[in-house]
C-alpha positions in Angstrom: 87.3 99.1 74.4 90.6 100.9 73.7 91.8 99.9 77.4 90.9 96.6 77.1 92.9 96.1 73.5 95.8 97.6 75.4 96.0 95.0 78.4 96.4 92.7 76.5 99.9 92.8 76.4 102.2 89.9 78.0 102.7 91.0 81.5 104.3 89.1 84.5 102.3 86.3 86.5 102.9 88.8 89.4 101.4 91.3 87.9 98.3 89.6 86.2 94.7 90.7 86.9 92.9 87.5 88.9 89.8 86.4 86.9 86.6 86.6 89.1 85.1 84.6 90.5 88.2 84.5 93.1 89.0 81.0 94.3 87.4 79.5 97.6 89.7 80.3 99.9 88.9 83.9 99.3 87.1 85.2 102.0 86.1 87.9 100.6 84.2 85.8 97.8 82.3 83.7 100.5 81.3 85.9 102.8 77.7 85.2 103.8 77.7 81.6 102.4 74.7 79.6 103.8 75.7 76.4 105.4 75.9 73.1 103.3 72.7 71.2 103.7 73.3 68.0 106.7 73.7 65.2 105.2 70.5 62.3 106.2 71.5 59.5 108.5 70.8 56.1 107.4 67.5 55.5 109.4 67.7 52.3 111.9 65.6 50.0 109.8 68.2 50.1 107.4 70.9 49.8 109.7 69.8 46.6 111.4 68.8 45.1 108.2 65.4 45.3 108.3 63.4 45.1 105.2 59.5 44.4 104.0 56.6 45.4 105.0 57.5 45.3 108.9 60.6 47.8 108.0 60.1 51.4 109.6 59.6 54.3 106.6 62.4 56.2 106.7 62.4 59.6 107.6 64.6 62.5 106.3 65.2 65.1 108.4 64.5 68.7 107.6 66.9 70.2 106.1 68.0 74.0 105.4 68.0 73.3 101.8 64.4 72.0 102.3 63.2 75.3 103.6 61.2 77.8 101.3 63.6 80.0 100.0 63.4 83.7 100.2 63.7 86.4 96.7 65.0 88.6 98.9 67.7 86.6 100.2 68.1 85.3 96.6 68.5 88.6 95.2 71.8 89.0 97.9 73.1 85.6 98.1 74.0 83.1 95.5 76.3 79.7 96.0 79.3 81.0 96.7 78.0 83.8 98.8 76.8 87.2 98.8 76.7 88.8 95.4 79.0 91.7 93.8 76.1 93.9 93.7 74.7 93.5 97.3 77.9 94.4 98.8 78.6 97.7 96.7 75.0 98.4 97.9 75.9 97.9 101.5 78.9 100.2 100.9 76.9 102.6 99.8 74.1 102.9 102.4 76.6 102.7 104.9 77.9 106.2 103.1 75.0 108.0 103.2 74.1 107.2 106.9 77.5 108.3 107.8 76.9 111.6 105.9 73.5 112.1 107.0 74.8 112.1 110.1 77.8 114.5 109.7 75.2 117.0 107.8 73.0 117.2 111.2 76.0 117.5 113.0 77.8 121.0 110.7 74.4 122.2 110.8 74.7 124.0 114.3 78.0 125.2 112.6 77.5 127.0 109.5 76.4 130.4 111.4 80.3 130.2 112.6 81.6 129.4 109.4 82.8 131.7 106.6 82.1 130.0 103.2 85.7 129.0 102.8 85.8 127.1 105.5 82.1 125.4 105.4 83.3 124.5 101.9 86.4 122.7 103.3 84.3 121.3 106.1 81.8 119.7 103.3 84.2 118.4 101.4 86.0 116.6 104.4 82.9 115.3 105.5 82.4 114.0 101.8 85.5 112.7 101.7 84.9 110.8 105.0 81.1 109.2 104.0 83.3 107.4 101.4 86.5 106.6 103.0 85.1 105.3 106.4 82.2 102.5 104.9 85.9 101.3 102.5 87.2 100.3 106.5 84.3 99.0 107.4 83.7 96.7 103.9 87.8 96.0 104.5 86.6 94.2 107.9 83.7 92.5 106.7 85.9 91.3 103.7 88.8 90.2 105.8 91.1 91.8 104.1 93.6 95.0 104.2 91.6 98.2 103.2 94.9 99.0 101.0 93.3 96.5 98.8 90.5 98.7 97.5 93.3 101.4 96.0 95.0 103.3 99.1 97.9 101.3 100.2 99.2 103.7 103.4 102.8 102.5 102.4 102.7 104.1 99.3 100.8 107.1 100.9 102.1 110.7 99.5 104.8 108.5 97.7 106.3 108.9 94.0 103.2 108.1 92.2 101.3 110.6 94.3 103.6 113.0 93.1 104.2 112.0 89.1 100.4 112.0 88.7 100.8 116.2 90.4 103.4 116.5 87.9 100.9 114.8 84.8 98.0 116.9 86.0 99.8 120.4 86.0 101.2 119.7 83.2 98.3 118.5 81.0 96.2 121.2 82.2 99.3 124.4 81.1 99.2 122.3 77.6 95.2 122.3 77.3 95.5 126.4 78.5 98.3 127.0 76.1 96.4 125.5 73.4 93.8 127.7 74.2 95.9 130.6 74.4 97.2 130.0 71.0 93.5 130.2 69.8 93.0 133.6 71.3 90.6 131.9 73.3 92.5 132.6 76.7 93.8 135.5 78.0 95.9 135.4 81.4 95.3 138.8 82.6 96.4 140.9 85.6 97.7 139.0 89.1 94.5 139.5 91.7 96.4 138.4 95.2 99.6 139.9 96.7 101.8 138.9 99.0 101.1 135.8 101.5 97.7 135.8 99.9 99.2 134.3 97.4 100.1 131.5 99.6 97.5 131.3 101.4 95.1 130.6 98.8 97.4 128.5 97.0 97.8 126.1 100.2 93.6 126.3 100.4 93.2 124.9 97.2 95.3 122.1 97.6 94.0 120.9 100.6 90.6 121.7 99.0 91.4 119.7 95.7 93.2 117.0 97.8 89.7 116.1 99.8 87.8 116.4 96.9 90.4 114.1 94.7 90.4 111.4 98.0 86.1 111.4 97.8 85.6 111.2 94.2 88.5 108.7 93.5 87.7 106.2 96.1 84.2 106.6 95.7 84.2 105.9 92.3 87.5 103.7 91.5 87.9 102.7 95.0 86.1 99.8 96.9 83.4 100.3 94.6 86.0 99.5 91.5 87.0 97.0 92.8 83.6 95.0 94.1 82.0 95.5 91.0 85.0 94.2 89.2 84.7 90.4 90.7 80.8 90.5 89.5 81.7 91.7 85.7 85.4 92.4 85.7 87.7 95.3 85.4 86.8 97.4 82.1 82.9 97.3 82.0 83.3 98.4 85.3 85.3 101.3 84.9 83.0 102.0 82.1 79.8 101.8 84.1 81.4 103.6 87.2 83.1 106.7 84.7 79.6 107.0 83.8 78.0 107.9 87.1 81.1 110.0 87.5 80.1 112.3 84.5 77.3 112.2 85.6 77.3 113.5 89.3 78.6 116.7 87.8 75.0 117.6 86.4 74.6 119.0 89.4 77.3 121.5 89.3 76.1 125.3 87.9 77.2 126.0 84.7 77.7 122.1 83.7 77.3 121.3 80.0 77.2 118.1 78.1 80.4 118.6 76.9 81.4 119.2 80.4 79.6 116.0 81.3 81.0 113.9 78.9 84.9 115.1 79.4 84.5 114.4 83.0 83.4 110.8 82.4 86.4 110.3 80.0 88.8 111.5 82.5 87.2 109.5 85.0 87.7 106.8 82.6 91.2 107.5 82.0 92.1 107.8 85.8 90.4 103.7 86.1 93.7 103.1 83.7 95.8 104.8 85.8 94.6 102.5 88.7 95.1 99.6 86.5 98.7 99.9 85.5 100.0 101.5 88.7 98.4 99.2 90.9 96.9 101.8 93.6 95.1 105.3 93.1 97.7 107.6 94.4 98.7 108.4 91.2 95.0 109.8 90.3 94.6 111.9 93.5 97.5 113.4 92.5 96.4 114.0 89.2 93.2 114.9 90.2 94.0 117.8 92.7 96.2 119.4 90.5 94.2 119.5 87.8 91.5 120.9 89.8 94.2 123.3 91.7 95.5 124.5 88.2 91.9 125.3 86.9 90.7 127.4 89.6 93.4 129.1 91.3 96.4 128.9 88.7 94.6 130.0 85.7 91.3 131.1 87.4 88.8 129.4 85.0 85.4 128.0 85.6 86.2 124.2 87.3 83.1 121.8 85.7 81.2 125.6 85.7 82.0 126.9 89.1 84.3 129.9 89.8 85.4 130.0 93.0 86.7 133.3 95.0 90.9 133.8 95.6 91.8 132.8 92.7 95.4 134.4 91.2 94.7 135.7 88.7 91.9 137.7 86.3 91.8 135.5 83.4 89.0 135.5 80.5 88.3 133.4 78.4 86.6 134.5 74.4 85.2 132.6 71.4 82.9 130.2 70.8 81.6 128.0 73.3 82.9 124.4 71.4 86.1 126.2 71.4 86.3 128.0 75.1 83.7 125.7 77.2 81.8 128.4 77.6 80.0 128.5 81.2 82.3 125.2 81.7 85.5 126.5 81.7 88.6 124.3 79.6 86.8 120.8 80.4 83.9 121.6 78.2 86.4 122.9 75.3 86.6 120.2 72.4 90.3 120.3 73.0 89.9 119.0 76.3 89.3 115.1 74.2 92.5 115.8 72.1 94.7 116.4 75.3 92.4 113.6 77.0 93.3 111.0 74.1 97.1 112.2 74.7 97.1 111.5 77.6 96.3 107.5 77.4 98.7 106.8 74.6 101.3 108.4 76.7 100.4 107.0 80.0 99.8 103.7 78.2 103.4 104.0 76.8 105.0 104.9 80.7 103.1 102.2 82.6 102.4 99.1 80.1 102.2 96.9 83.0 98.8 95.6 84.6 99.7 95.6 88.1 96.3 95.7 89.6 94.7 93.2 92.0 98.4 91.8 91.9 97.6 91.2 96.0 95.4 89.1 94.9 97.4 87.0 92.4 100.2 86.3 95.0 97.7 85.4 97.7 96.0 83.0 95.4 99.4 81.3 94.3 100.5 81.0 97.8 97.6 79.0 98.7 98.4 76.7 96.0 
């Protein structure tokens, strides 16, 4: 893979990826190891020095090891503990109980709601069924929950803030491309006054519970589980596939659509993997969104959403526009996508990912 081919640049022992399966002082790699099987006793025949036919038989005590062993406890634990895959599992049952049990709760709200605010209230508790089992997993682990991607140190810092100014950005290139085309037209402004900034401030605390669900869902503690069970790339690769594909389910999603959200899934994993945490993509990802449906007022993966600034249109062909869409489902969505990771590669050539673990592995050298 193009990522892959790119890491493999000489970076700083600091700074170098650890190579699963983590060493056995890592707790987090032993968790759920099954005690070593007791050791037999040298029976009392022996011991005295008796021998022949007058000896005792010795008798080996039952041992755990000697037990049947169970598939199902197979299919979770191995030797050095509980597998990769079980514990991403766990993760993610402990997500949808914690969601199940926020949607019986908004229920009895929703009559009192407008749709503005059920739709920031289902995002939050979206955002929460993903962040909350990552505190949870941190204990169980023993180790910090910044170590799954959200350091609070670096919380709303300077690579929350570049990866605002990278996603506004790349998005006012991809819609000036378009515009060039004739395939975009900006239109009339639809608010006035502080509706302007009232919508503008909705959207980005909108965007910015929707960037902190999908991101940590998908490159957060899962990332980073499923990387010490097949390492980082494949997956990225396997996890920016279910991200593309969760958007099926949004009206108005198209292959196209589909597949451009899975790249820039893809593309955020290497953002993870050279900055070292996902601020960067949140910020990136809620001002892409942001820009898409309130700047510019465009179908978001196919959904239009009310307040938006202004009345933009879109015309042409569907390969060209993204038709129901919006810009993501434009084939000049991949050129600025492919942009995007030379440059980035260019700004941030060093792996600095899983770097906490590195230094905790040489200190306990």
């Amino acid at each position: 893979m193009f990522g892959t081919m790119m890491d493999n640049k000489p970076s700083s022992p600091s700074s170098a990826e650890p190579k699963p399966p983590e060493t056995a002082d890592d707790k987090s790699v032993v968790w759920g190891r099954a005690p070593s099987p007791v050791q037999a006793e040298p029976s009392s025949a022996v011991a005295s020095g008796q021998t022949g036919a007058g000896a005792a038989t010795p008798v080996t005590p039952t041992t755990p090891g000697a037990r049947r062993k169970s598939p199902l406890r197979d299919f979770f634990v191995g030797p050095d503990g509980i597998y990769a895959l079980p514990r991403w599992l766990i993760y993610l049952a402990i997500g949808f109980v914690i969601f199940q049990m926020e949607v019986w709760l908004l229920a009895s709200l929703r009559p009192r709601l407008t749709d503005l605010s059920w739709r920031i209230m289902i995002e939050l508790s979206m955002m929460l069924a993903a962040i909350l089992p990552g505190f949870v997993m941190a204990r169980i682990e023993d180790r910090p929950f910044g170590d799954f991607g959200l350091p609070a140190r670096r919380a709303f810092g300077r690579n929350f803030w570049v990866g605002t100014l990278w996603g506004i950005v790349s998005l006012s290139i991809l819609m000036l491309g378009l515009r060039a085309t004739g395939a975009f037209e900006f239109g009339a402004l639809e608010l006035r006054g502080a509706s302007i900034w009232k919508f503008a401030l909705y959207y980005a605390v909108l965007f910015l519970l929707t960037a902190f669900f999908e991101d940590f869902l998908m490159r957060g503690y899962s990332q980073w589980v499923l990387s010490r069970g097949m390492n980082f790339w494949p997956a990225a690769a396997l996890l920016s596939f279910a991200f593309g594909y969760i958007h099926a389910g949004n009206p108005g999603e198209a292959k196209t659509g589909l597949v451009a959200a899975g790249l820039i899934g893809f593309f955020l994993c290497l953002t993870l993997r050279r900055t070292g945490d996902l601020w960067w993509a949140v910020g990136f990802h809620m001002a892409w969104d942001w820009g898409e449906s309130f700047l510019y007022s465009v179908p978001d993966s196919g959904q239009v959403l009310p307040g938006h600034l202004i009345s933009s249109s879109l015309h042409g062909p569907d390969w060209l526009t993204g038709g129901s869409v919006g810009p993501e489902g434009s084939y000049l969505v991949f050129v600025v996508i492919g942009a995007l990771w030379v440059l980035f590669d260019r700004a941030y050539p060093e792996v600095k990912y899983g770097a906490n673990d590195v230094t905790r592995t040489l200190s306990s050298s």
